[in-house]
Structures are given as structure tokens and as C-alpha cells.
N, C-alpha and C positions, 0 to 999 in steps of 0.2 A: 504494500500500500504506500502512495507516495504520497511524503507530505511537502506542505506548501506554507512557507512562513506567513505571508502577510497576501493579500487582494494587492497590492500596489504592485509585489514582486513582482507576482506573476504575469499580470497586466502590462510591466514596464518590461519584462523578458519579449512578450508579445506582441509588441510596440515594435520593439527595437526588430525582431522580425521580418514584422509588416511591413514596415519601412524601408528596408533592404529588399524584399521582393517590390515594393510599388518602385522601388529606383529601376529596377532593371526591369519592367515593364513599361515604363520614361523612356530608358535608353533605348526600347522597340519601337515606340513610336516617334522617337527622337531620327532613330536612323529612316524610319519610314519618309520621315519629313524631308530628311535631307535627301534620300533617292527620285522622290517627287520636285526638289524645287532644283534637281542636278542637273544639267545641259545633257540632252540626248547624247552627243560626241561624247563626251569627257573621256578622259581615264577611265578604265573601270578599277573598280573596287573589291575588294578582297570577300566581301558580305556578297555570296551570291543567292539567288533563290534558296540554293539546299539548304547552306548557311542561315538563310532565314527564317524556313522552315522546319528546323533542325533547332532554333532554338527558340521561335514558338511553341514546340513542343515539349522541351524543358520546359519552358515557363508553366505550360499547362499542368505538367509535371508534378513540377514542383509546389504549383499552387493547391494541385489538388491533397498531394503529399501533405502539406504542411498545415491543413484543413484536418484531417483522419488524423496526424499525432495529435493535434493540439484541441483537440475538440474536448475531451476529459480532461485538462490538462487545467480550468478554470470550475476548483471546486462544486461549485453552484448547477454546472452545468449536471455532474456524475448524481449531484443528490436529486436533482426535477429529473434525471432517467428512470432513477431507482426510490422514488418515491411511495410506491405501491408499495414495497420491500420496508420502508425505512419506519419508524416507529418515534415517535417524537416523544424526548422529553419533555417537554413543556408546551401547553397552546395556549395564544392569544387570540382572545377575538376581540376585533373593529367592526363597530359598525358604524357606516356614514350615512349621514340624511341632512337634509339642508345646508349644506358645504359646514358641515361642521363633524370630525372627527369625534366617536365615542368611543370612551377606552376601556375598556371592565370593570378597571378599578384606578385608585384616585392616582394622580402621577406621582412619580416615575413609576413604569412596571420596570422592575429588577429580575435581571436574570443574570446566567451566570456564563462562563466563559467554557463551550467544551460540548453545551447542552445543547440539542438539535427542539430548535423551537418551531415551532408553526405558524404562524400567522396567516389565520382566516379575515378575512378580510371582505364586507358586505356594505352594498349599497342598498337604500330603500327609496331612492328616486333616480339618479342620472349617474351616468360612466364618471367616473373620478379615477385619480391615480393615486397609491398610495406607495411613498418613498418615503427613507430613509435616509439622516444626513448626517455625518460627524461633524461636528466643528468649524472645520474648517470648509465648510458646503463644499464638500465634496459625497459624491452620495457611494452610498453602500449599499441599496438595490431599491428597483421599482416593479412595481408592476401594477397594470390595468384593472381598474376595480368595476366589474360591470353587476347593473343592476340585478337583484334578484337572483344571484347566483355567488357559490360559496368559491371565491376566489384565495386559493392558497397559496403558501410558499414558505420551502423551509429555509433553514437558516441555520448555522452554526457561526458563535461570533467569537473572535481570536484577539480583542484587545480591550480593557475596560476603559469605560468614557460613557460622557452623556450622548446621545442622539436625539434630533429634530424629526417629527414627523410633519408633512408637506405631501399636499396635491400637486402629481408631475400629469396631469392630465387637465386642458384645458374642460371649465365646464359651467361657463359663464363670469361673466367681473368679479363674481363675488371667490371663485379659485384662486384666485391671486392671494386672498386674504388665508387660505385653511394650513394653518400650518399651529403644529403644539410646540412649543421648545422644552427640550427635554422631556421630551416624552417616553422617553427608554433608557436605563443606567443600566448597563453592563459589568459589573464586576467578577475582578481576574484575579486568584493568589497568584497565578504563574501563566504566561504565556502557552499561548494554546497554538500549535501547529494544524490549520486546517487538512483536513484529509477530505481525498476522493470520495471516497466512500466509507460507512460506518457499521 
């Protein structure tokens, strides 16, 4: 089972990635451009059809590759596979109505660092979004809160701190306003290594 220190890690491992395949997906079309704007006579060039063909298909390659390792590889994603399987410690339920978030119980709900939480999450009039924020509003995850229907998501969380709850779903002027601060304290004795799976 692999563990993963922190959401930033991993994310800035997969950044740095991405980034390096979108540069040399640049450079195909980079060279594409320059074969288009080249004088019919010229010189010829060393990049021929095969040549470009040939690394078209790495690219595809590679993209597709690097798609199948990295797909498990963002905690969040192995736990919504194995969801069915997975057994929560803890649940939360939210319920929204009138762009106002209700909590179960009075704030902060406290949990603990390690513990696969749940959060149900129910609308009783229009689509909202219900996210999660640390600090420094950077978010630690969203999702679509559609009406009348038990919208879930687990969660295991690896650092203590307060968190902000906020509507990432537009759903009239008055969403701008739904947000709780500190709506959720986390507490850690020790750092907690997220895992793929549990």
C-alpha cells in the first residue's frame, strides 16, 4: 500500500508532470507551425513525416501511459473507486436549504486525523456546492450538492487545522454569501500518511 504525505505533494509531483508532457506537445505544434509558415524550396529538415509521426505516437503514448499510472496515485480518487468496500468511521450530515448550511451539531465538528469520514451532504431546494477550505483558501475538496438526493464523499484528513465551509456552486447572489468559518477542526497527535486504500 502506498503512502502519500500530504494532497500538495502529490499534486505538485503531478504538476511538475503535466507540465513537461504539455511542453512537448508545444514543441509538436510549434514544429507544425514552423513547417507551415516554411518556403516550399527551403532546405529540408531533419523532422520528416515518419519522424513526425513517430513521435505523435509517443506523445499519445505517453499520454495515455501516464493517465493508467497516475490515476490511483491521488488518494481521493482509490477511496470514491472503493467506496462500496470502504466502511467509514465517522459521518457527517449537511443539510442545505435557503443558501444556508446546517451542521448536526453546534460548530466546530471535531474529528480526528487517520479517521475515514463521510460527509453526506443534502439539498432541500437548488444545486449548491459544498467545499472545503484551509486557511489559507486553498480548498481540500468539492463537490456538487444536488437536490433531493444523498450526495456523499469520503475523506481521510492528514493535518490538524481549522477548515471553512463555502458554496463552490453558483446558485443565485445570495451563494456568494454561504460560507461557515471554521466549520470543521481536525485534530492530529501525529501526522497521518494518507493511503490509497484502507
Amino acid at each position: 500500500m502506498q503512502e502519500i504525505t500530504t494532497t500538495h505533494e502529490v499534486l505538485g509531483t503531478l504538476k511538475l508532470v503535466y507540465t513537461i508532457y504539455a511542453l512537448a506537445i508545444i514543441s509538436l505544434i510549434g514544429w507544425f507551425a514552423y513547417r507551415v509558415t516554411k518556403e516550399p524550396n527551403s532546405t529540408k529538415t531533419f523532422i520528416t513525416p515518419k519522424v513526425f509521426y513517430s513521435y505523435l505516437a509517443l506523445l499519445v503514448m505517453v499520454g495515455v501511459g501516464i493517465h493508467i499510472l497516475t490515476y490511483n496515485k491521488i488518494p481521493w480518487v482509490a477511496w470514491e473507486l472503493k467506496k462500496h468496500m470502504i466502511k467509514p468511521d465517522r459521518k457527517v450530515e449537511i443539510v442545505v436549504k435557503d443558501h444556508k448550511f446546517h451542521l448536526p451539531e453546534i460548530k466546530p465538528i471535531v474529528l480526528q486525523c487517520g479517521e475515514i469520514v463521510e460527509f453526506n451532504v443534502k439539498s432541500e431546494d437548488l444545486t449548491y456546492g459544498f467545499g472545503l477550505f484551509r486557511k489559507d483558501n486553498s480548498m481540500v475538496f468539492q463537490m456538487q450538492v444536488i437536490p433531493k438526493y444523498d450526495n456523499k464523499l469520503l475523506w481521510i484528513f492528514d493535518k490538524s487545522g481549522k477548515y471553512d465551509i463555502l458554496s463552490t456552486e453558483y446558485s443565485g447572489p445570495k451563494g456568494a454569501f454561504m460560507k461557515i468559518k471554521d466549520a470543521i477542526r481536525v485534530d492530529c497527535h501525529k501526522k497521518v500518511a494518507l493511503k490509497e486504500s484502507r
